[in-house]
N, C-alpha and C positions, 0 to 999 in steps of 0.2 A: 504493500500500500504506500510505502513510503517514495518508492522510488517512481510510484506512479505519478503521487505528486509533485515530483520533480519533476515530471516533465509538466503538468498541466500549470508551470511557472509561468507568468505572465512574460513573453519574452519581448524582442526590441520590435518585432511588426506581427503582434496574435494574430491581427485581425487579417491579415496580408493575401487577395486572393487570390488562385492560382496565376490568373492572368496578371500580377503585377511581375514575374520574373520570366524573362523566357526561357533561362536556363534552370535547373536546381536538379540537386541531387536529394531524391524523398526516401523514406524509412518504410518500404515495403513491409505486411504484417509477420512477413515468414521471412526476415532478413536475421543474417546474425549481429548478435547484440553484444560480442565479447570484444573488448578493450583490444588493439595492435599495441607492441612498443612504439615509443612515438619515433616518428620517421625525424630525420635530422636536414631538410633542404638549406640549400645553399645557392650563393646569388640568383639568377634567374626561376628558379625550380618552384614549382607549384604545392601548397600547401595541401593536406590530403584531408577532403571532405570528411571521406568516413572518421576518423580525428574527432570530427569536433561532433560529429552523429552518435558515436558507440564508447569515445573517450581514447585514453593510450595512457600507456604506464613508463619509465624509466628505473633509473638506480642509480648510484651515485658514480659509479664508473661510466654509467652509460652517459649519464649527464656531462662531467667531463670532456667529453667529446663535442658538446653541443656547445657553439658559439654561443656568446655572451649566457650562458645558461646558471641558472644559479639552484645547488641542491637544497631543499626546505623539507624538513621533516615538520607532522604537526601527530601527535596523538598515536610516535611509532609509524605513521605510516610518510612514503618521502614523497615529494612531485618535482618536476626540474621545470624550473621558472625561465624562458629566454625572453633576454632583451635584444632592444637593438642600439646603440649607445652611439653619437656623434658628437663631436665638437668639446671631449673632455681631455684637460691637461693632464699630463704624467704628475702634476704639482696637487695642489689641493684645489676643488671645485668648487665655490663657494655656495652659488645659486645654480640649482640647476632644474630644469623644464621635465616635467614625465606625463605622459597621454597612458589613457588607458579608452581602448577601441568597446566602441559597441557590440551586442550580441549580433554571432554570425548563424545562430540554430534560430527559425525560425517558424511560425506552423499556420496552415490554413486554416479557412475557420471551419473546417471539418475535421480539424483536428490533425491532418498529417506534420509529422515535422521533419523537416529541408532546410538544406544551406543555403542562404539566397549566393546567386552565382557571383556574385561582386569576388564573393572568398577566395572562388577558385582562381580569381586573374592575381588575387595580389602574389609577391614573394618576398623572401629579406630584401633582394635587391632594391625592390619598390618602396619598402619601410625605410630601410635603409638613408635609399636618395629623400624621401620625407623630412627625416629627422635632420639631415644635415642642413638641409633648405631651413628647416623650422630653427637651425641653431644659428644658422648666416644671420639670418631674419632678426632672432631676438637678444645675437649677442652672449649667448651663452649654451652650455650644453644640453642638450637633447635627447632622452631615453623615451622609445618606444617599450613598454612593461606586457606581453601576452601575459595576459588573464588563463587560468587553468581549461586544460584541453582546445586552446586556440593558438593559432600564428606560430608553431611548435613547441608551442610549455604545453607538456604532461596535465593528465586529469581528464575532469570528466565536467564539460560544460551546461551535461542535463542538470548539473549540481550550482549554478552560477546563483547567488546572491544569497547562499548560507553563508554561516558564518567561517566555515573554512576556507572559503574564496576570500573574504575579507582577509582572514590573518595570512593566507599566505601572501596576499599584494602585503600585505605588511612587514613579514617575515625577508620579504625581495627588496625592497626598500629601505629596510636595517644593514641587509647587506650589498644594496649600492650604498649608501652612505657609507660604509666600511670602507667599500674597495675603492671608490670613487674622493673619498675626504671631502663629503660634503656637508655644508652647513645647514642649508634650508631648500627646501622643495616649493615649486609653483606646480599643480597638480591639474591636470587638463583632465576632463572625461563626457564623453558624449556617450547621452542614453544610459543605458545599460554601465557604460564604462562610468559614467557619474555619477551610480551608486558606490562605484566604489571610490570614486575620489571622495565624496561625499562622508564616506564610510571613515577613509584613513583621516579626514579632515575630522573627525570625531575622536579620535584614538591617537595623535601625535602631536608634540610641542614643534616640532622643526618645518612645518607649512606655513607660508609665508603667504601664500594664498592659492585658489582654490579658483577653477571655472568650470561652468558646471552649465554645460550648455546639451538641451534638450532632453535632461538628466530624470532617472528614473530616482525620483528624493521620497517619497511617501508611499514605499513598498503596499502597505492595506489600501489606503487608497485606489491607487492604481487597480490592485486584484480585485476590491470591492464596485470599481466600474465595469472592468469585463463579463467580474459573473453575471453581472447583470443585463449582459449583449450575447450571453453562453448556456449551452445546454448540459455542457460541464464543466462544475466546478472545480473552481482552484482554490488551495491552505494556502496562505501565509505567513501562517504562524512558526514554520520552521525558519522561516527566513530574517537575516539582519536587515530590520528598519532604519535608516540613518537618520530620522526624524525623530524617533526615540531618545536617542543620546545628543542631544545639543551640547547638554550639562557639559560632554568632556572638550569640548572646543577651546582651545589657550586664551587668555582673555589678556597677557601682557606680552607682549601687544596682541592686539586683537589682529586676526590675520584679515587678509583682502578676499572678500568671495562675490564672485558676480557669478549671476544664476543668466543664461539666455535661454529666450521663448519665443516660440512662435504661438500666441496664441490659439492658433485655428489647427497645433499637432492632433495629430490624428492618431500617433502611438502610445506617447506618453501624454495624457491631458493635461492642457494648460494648466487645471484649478488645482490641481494636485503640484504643480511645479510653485504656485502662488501660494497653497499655505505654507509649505515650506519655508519659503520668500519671510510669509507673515507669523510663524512661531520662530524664525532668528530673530525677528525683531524684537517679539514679545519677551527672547532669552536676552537683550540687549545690545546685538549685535547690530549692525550695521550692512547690511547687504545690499549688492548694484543688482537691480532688476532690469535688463536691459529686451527691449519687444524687437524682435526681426522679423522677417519674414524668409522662412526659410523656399529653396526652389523648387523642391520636388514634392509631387502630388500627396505626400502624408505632411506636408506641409514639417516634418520633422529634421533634414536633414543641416545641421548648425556645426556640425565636427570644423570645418574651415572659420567659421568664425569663431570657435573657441580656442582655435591655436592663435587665429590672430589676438587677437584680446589678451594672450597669454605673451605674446610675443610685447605687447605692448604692456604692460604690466614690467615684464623684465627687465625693459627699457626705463622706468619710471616713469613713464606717459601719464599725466590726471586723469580721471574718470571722465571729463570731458570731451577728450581727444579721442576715447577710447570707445566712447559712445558714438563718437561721427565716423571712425573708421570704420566700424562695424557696419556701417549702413551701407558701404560700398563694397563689403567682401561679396555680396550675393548677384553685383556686378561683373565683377574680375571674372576670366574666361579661367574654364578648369587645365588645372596643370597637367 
């Protein structure tokens, strides 16, 4: 029962139907369901769907081999976290940028779950050229962080917004700050990815700030609108609510967090992104709400304006400047 409800998790496009993807790879009912070791690709090579469908396991020798990969055990058992790291000195790092990517398992509303095809075109190389552009850009270094059982970190992404997802981006962040000598983190996460920024912005002194654009923030919320557009239900209750814990957020100094919305999202709903917005304020915090308009038909798509923001942020740009850039990233032709 339990891992049933892991899948019926509220993921980054429930409602998503079939005709919005032409390509994807679906979970036939007689498909097997047992975990691969995770495949290790290298610059151009394609990430392997099934991965992030049925999950994959490593070990610490195996890990080893894996670029930028980092071994975390949590409760006995390990998973091998990969990064993709640019624009960091051999010296100490002081500030440095870290994105965390949205869910790439997603399901019809008939309930099948599929990778939408985006996954199969990326590779390191493509994350890779990303980060480094995102580090030119904002003047400091640049780490792409896979989330468990995606973009080659180990696990199992039916399992994404337990609490064990949470601690291990935590567990991988303790140790880039180790190997890296860094001071403080700006934390980027879109959708899915900004619960868990959302999440570490809850549970660490060293975030310096936080964006949190098109962000899954009020985990019950969110599932308590689907059920109610669904003929199966979804728990909650196993999962980390980052709404829950404001309490642990640093308050000297208070970090920098801008939330972006498009109001008219279609995956993550706007009213769920806005109380969030309005229990930081009621904890005393000071939050940038900033409204966009994102380009694609779930009117959801903000991942480019959350790096920019974050690029600018890095720079020390005022909220002012930072609010007018925004409004021309959805301009700018895609790279």
């Amino acid at each position: 029962m339990k891992q049933l409800l892991r899948w019926l998790i509220v993921a980054v496009a429930t409602v998503a139907a079939p005709s919005a993807f032409a390509e994807r790879l679906e979970l036939p009912s007689a498909a097997p369901v047992a975990p691969k070791e995770l495949a290790v690709p290298s610059a151009s090579e394609r990430f392997e769907p099934y991965e992030a469908l049925h999950g994959s396991f490593s070990s610490s020798a195996h890990c080893a081999g894996v670029p930028g990969g980092f071994w975390v055990e949590l409760g006995g058992k390990g998973d091998c976290l990969r990064s993709y790291a640019q624009g960091f000195s051999t010296a100490d790092n002081p500030t440095v940028l870290v994105y965390f990517s949205g869910d790439v398992l997603l399901k019809t509303k008939q309930g099948v779950r599929f990778v939408g095809s985006g996954y199969e075109r990326r590779s390191p190389k493509l994350i890779e050229r990303d980060m480094a552009r995102w580090s030119e850009r904002a003047g400091v270094p640049a780490i792409f962080i896979a989330r468990p059982g995606m973009f080659g970190s180990s696990g199992d992404h039916n399992q994404r917004r337990e609490p064990r997802e949470v601690m291990l981006m935590e567990r991988t962040l303790d140790a880039i700050k180790r190997h890296h000598r860094v001071s403080t983190f700006i934390l980027v996460g879109q959708s899915g990815g900004g619960h868990i920024a959302a999440s570490l912005l809850n549970r660490r002194r060293d975030v310096s700030a936080v964006v949190l654009s098109s962000a899954l923030l009020s985990v019950r919320e969110v599932t308590d609108y689907w059920n109610k557009r669904r003929t199966v239900q979804s728990d909650g209750a196993v999962l980390y609510d980052p709404i829950d814990h404001l309490a642990g957020i640093r308050r000297d100094p208070r970090p920098m967090i801008l939330v972006l919305s498009d109001p008219q999202d279609r995956i993550v709903p706007y009213p769920s992104q806005l109380t969030y917005v309005r229990r930081l304020q009621a904890a005393g915090f000071e939050p940038q709400q900033i409204l966009l308009s994102a380009t694609d038909k779930n009117h959801h798509a903000l991942a480019r304006h959350g790096r920019r923001a974050a690029e600018l942020v890095a720079r020390g740009e005022p909220i002012g400047a930072i609010r007018a850039a925004l409004q021309e990233v959805g301009m700018q032709p895609t790279e």
